[in-house]
C-alpha positions as CSV (number, residue, x, y, z in Angstrom):
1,X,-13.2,7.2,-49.9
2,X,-9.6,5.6,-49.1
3,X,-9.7,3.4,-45.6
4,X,-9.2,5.5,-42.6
5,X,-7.9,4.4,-39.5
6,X,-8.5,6.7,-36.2
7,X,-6.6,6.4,-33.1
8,X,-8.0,8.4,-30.1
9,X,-5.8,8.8,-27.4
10,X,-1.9,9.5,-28.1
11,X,-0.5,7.0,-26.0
12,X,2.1,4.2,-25.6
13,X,-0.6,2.2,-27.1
14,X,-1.0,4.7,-29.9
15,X,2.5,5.0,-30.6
16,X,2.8,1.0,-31.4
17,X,-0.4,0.9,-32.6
18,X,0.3,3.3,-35.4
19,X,3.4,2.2,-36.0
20,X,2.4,-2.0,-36.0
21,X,-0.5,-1.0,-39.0
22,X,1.7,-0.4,-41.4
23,X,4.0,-3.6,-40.1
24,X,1.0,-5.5,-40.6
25,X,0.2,-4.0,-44.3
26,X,-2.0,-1.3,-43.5
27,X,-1.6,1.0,-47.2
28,X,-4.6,3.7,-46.3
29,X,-4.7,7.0,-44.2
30,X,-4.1,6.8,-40.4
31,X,-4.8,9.6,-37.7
32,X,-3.5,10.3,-34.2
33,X,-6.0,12.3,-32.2
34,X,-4.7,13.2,-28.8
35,X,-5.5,15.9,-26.1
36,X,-2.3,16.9,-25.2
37,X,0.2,19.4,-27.0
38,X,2.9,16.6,-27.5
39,X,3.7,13.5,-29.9
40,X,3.9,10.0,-27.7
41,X,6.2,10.0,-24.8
42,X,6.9,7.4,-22.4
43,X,5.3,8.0,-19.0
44,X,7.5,5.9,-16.8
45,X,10.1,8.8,-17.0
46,X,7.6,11.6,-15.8
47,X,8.2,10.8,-11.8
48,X,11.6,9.9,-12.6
49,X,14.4,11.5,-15.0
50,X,11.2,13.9,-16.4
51,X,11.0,15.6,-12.9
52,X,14.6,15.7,-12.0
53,X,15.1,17.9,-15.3
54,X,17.6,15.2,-16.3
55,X,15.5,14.4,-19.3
56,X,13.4,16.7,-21.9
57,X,9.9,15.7,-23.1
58,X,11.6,15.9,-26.7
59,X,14.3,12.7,-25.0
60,X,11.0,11.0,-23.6
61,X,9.3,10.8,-27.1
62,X,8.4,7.2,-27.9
63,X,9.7,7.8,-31.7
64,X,10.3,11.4,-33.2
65,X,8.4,12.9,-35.3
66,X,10.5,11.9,-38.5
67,X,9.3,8.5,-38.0
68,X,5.8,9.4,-38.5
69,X,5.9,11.1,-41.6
70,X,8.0,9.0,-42.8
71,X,5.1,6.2,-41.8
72,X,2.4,8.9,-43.3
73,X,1.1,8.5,-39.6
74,X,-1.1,12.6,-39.1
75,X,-1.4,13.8,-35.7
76,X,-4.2,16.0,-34.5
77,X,-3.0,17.8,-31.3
78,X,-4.6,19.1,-28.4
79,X,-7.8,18.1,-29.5
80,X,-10.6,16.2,-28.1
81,X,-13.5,13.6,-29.3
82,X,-16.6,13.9,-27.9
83,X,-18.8,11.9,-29.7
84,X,-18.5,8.8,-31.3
85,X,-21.4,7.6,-34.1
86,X,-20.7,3.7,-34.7
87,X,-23.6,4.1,-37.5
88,X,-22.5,7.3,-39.0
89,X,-18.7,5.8,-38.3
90,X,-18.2,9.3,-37.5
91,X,-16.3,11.5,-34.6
92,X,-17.0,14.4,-33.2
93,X,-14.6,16.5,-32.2
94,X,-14.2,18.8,-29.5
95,X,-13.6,22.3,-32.0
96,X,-16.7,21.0,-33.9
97,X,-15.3,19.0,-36.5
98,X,-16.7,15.9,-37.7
99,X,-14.1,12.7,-39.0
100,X,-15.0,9.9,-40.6
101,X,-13.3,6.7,-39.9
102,X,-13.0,2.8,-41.5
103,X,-11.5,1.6,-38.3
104,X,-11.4,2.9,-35.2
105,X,-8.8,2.4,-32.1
106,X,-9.4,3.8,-28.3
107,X,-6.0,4.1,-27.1
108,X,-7.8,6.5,-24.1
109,X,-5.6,5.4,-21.1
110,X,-6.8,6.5,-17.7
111,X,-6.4,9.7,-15.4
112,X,-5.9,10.3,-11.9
113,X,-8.9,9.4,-9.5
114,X,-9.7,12.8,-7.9
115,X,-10.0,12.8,-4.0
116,X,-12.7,15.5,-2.8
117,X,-10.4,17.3,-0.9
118,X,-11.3,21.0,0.4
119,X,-8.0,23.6,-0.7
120,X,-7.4,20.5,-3.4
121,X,-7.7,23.3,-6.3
122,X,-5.5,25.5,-4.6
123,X,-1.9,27.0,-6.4
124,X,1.3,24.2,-5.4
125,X,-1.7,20.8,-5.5
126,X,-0.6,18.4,-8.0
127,X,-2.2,15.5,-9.5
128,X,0.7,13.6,-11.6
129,X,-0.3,11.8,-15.0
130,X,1.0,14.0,-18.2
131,X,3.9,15.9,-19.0
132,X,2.1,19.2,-18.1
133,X,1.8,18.2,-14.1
134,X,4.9,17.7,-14.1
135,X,5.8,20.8,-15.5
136,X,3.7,22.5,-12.6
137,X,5.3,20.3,-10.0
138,X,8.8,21.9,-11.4
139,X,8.1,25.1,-10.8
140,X,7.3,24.4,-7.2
141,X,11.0,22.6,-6.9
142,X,13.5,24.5,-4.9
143,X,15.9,22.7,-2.0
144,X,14.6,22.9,1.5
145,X,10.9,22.9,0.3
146,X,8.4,21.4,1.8
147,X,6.7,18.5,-0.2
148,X,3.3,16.3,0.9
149,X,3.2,12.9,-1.2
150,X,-0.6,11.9,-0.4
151,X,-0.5,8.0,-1.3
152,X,2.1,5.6,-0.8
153,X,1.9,3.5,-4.0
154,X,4.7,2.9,-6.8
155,X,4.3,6.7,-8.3
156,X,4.2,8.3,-5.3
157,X,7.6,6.6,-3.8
158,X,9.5,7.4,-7.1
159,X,8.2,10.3,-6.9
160,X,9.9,11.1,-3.5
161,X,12.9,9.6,-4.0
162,X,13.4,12.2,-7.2
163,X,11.7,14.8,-4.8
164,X,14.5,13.9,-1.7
165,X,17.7,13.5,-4.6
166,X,15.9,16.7,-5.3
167,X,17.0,18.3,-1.7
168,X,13.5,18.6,-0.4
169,X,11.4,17.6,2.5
170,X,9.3,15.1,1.6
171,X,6.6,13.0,3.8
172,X,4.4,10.2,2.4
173,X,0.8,9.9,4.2
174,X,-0.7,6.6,3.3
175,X,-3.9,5.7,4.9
176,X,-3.4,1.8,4.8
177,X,-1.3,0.4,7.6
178,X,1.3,-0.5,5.0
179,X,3.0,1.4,1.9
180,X,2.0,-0.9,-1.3
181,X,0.0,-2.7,0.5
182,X,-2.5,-3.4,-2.3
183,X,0.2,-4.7,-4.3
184,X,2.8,-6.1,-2.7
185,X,3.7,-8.8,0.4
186,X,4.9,-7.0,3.5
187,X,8.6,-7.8,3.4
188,X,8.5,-5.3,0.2
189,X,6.7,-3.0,2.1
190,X,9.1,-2.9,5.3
191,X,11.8,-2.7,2.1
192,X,11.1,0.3,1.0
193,X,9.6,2.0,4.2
194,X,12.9,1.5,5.7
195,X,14.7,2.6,2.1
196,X,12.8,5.8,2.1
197,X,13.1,5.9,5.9
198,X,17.0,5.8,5.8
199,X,17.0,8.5,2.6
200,X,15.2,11.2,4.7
201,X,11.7,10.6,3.7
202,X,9.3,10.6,6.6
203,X,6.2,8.1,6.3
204,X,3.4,8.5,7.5
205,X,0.9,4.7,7.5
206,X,-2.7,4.6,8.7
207,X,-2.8,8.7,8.0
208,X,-5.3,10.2,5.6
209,X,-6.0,13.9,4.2
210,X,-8.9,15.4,5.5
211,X,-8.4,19.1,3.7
212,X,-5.6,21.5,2.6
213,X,-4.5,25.2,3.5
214,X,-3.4,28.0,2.3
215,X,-4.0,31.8,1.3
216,X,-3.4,32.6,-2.4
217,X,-1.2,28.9,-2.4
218,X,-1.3,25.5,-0.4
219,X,0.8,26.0,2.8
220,X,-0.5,23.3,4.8
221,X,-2.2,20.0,5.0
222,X,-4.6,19.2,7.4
223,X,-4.5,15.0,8.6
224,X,-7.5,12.8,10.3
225,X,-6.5,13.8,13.4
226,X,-6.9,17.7,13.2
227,X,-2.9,17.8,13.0
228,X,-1.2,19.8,10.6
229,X,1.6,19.8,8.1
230,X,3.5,22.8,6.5
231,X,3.9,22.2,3.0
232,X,4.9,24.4,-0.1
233,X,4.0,21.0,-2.8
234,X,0.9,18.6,-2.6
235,X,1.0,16.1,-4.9
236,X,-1.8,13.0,-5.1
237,X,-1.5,9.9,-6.1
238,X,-4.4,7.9,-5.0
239,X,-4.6,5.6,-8.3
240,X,-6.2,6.0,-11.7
241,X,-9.5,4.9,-13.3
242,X,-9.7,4.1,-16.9
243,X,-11.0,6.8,-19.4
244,X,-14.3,4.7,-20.6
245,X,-16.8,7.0,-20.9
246,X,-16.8,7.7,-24.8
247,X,-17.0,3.7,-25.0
248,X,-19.8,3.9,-22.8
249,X,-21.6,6.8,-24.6
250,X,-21.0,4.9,-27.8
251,X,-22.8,2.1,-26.4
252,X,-19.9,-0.5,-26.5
253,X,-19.5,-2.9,-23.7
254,X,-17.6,-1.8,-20.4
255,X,-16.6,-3.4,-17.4
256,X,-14.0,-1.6,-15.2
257,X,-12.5,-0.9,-18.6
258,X,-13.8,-1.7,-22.3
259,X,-14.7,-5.2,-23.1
260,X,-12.9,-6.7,-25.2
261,X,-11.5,-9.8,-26.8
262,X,-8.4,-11.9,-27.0
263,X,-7.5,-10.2,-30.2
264,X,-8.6,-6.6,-28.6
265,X,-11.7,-6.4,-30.5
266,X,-14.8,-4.9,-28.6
267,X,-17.9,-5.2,-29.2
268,X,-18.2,-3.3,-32.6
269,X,-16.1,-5.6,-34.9
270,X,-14.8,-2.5,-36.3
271,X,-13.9,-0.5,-33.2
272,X,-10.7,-1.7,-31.6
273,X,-8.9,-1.1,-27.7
274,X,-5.4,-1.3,-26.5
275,X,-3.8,0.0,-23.1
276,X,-5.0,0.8,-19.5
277,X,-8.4,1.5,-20.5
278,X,-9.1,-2.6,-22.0
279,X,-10.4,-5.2,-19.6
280,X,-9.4,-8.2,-21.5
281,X,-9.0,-12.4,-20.7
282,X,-5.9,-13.4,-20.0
283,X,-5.3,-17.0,-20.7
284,X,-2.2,-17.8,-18.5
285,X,-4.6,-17.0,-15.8
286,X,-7.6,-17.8,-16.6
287,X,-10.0,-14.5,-16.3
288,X,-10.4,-11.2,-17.6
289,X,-8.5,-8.2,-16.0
290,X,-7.6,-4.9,-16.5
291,X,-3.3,-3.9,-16.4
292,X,-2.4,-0.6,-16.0
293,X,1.3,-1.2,-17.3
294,X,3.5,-0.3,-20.6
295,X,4.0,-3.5,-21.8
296,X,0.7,-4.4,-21.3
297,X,-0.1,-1.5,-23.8
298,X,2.5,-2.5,-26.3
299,X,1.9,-6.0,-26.9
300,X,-2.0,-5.5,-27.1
301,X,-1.3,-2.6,-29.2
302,X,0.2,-5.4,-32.0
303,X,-2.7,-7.5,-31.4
304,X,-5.3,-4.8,-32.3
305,X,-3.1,-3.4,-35.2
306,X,-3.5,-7.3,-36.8
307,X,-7.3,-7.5,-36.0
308,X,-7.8,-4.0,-38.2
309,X,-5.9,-5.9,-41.1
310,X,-8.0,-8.4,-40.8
311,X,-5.3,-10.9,-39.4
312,X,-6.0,-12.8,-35.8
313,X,-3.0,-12.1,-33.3
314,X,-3.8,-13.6,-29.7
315,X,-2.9,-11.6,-26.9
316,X,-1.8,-13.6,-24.0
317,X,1.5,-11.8,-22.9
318,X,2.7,-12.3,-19.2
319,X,2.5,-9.0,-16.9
320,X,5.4,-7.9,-15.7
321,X,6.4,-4.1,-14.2
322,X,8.8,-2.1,-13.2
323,X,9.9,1.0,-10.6
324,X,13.2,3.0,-10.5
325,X,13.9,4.2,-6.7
326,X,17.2,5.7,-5.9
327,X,20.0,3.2,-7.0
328,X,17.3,0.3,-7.4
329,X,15.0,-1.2,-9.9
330,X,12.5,-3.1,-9.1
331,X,11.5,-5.7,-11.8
332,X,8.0,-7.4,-11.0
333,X,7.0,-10.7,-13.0
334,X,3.6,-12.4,-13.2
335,X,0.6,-11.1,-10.4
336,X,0.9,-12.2,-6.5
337,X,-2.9,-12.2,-6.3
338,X,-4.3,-15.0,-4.3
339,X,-0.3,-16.1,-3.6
340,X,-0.3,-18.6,-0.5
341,X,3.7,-18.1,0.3
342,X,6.5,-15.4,-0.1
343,X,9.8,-17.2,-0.4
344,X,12.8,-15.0,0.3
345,X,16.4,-14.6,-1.3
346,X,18.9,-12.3,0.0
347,X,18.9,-9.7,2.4
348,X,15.8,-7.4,2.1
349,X,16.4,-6.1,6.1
350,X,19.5,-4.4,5.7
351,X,20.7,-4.8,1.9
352,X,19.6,-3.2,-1.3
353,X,19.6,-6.6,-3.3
354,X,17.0,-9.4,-3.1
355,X,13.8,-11.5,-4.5
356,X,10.6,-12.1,-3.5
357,X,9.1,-15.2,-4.9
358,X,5.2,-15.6,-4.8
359,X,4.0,-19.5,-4.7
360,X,0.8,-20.9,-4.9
361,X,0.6,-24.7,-4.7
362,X,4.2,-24.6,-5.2
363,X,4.2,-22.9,-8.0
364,X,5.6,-19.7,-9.0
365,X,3.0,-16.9,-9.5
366,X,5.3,-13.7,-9.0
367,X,8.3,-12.4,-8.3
368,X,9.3,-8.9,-7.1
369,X,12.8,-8.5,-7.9
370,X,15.2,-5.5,-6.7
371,X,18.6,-5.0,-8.6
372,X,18.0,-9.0,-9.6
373,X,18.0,-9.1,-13.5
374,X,19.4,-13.0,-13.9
375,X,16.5,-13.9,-11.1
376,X,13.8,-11.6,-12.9
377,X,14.3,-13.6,-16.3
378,X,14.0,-17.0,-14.4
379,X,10.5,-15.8,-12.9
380,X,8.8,-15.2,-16.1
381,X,10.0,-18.5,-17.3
382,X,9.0,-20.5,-14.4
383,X,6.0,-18.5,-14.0
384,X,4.7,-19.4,-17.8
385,X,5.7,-22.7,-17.4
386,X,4.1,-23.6,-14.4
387,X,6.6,-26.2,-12.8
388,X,6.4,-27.1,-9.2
389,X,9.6,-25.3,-7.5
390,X,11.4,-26.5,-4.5
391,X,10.9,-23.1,-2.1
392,X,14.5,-23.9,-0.4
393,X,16.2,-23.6,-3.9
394,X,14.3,-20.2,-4.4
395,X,15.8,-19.4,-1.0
396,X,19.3,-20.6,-1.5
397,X,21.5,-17.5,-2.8
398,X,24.2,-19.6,-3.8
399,X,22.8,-21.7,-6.5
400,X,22.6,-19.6,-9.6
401,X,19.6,-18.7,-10.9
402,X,19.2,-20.9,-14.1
403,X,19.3,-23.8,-12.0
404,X,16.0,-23.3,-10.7
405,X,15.0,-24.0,-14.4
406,X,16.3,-27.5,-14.5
């Protein structure tokens, strides 16, 4: 039998996974299996150019489908494994069908973590993940609608800005005193209340869900405090957990994600993992973590194609994110945990332009960076070299940002 390589999960990380084993000299078969109806797309776009309509999920495709075949890369669509067999090196698949693999890939992502809400099954609720939510949450679009955002992190701000651009009324309840507050310092977080704030969006901090209404389709929420809100569009976005539990039944080591190592092996030498789903070490910082991020995906994804060639590629890429709101991008660098100062440059009280730097010891160990491109670069380099930075320099808006290389 010729070498078989499965990917479960068609995902960013199965897109350059695919694509980086046959970079990396990989001559036998290789299969896709993904449960959706679609080839790879790019996910950033689904709360952004996706749901405005501006974009089609054929325009969102991480490569089209020439490339594949011309790759010999097969596809199995809208199908599910259920069962993996690490002795049998077999997979079980959801119509009954059993695959045997040489090499195996989990490219599983994560999904939506499901609040127990009462009315949460109800017509007009929306979790937002795939292309297919989105398509629901279209056909609940109309100007003058009334739209309930129930979680005020990055997907659920883009998602009401495109909601507002939209011509609806949108309100964000977040139950933390703070939008972004698990993520962010609060200067970003008075940023983009008052952005949404000045756009029309009404927020709504230390609020949570308690239940939703509605005869035959949602027509109200219901808050902690027994007050109500009309709504004709619910959509959560209270986070994500990673999909682990075919790891897990395989008996492969999991920890808030799959185990595995700096060359995104886990614990089966023959089973590899790339994406949201991998809890990995990251060098630069010195402990394992788990990213939920596209480039995180990408590069792994390269580092797992070379470990199936039998080739050692070290992952040890520097996080960095991003968020399109109205006319801004945000460009993140690096993580602000355990950050001891947040150093300021340019005007983040009343303008639509500015940094935040994140320093620890004086050093940098993030940077939040809205419409800032020149200052975004400079981060990741400061932040992989690990140079002590003068905090009034970061400040300063008049010295350019390459100087704070020197």
């Amino acid at each position: 039998m010729s070498e078989v390589c499965v990917i479960i999960g068609a995902s960013h990380a199965a897109a350059q996974l695919s694509a980086s084993l046959r970079t990396e000299g990989w001559e036998g078969e290789i299969l896709v299996i993904g449960d959706e109806a679609y080839l790879p797309y790019h996910r950033p776009p689904l709360s952004k150019t996706f749901l405005s309509g501006e974009k089609t999920i054929e325009q969102i495709q991480i490569r089209p489908a020439a490339f594949y075949e011309k790759q010999n890369i097969q596809f199995k669509l809208n199908t599910r494994v259920e069962a993996i067999d690490r002795e049998k090196k077999s997979l079980t698949l959801n119509t009954g069908e059993t695959i045997q693999y040489s090499k195996l890939a989990l490219c599983t992502g994560s999904r939506p973590r499901i609040l127990p809400l009462e009315g949460s099954q109800l017509p007009g609720v929306h979790y937002l993940r795939a292309a297919s939510d989105i398509e629901g949450i279209q056909s609940n679009i109309a100007s003058g609608k009334k739209a309930v955002i129930v979680g005020g992190g990055y997907i659920g701000l883009e998602t009401a800005a495109v909601l507002r651009t939209l011509g609806l009324e949108v309100t964000i309840l977040e139950m933390m005193d703070r939008v972004l507050q698990r993520v962010t310092a609060p200067e970003i977080s008075a940023f983009y209340h008052r952005i949404h704030t000045e756009e029309g969006v009404t927020i709504k901090t230390g609020t949570a869900i308690k239940a939703i209404e509605g005869n035959g389709k949602v027509e109200s929420v219901i808050l902690d405090d027994q007050s109500r809100l009309e709504a004709d569009l619910v959509i959560i976005g209270a986070g994500i957990v990673p999909n682990v539990e075919l790891a897990e039944k395989a008996g492969l080591e999991v920890d808030n994600g799959i185990l595995v190592n700096e060359l995104a092996t886990t614990s089966d030498s023959d089973i590899v993992a790339a994406g949201d789903c991998t809890n990995f070490p990251n060098p630069l910082f010195n402990k394992r973590m788990r990213l939920e991020s596209v480039p995180n995906a990408m590069e792994q994804s390269r580092s797992a194609a070379a470990s199936i060639c039998g080739k050692e590629k070290v992952y040890a890429a520097q996080p960095w994110f991003w968020s399109d709101q109205y006319d801004m991008k945000l460009q993140i660098a690096g993580l602000s945990e355990g950050y001891e100062q947040v150093v300021i440059r340019g005007d983040y009280e009343q303008g639509r332009s500015f940094v935040a730097w994140y320093l620890k010891a004086g050093k940098v160990l993030a940077a939040d960076c809205v419409n800032r491109g020149k200052e975004f670069m400079t981060a990741k380099k400061l932040i992989q070299s690990g140079v002590t930075v003068d905090a009034s320099k970061l400040a300063d808006d008049a010295i350019d940002p390459k100087e704070l290389l020197q």
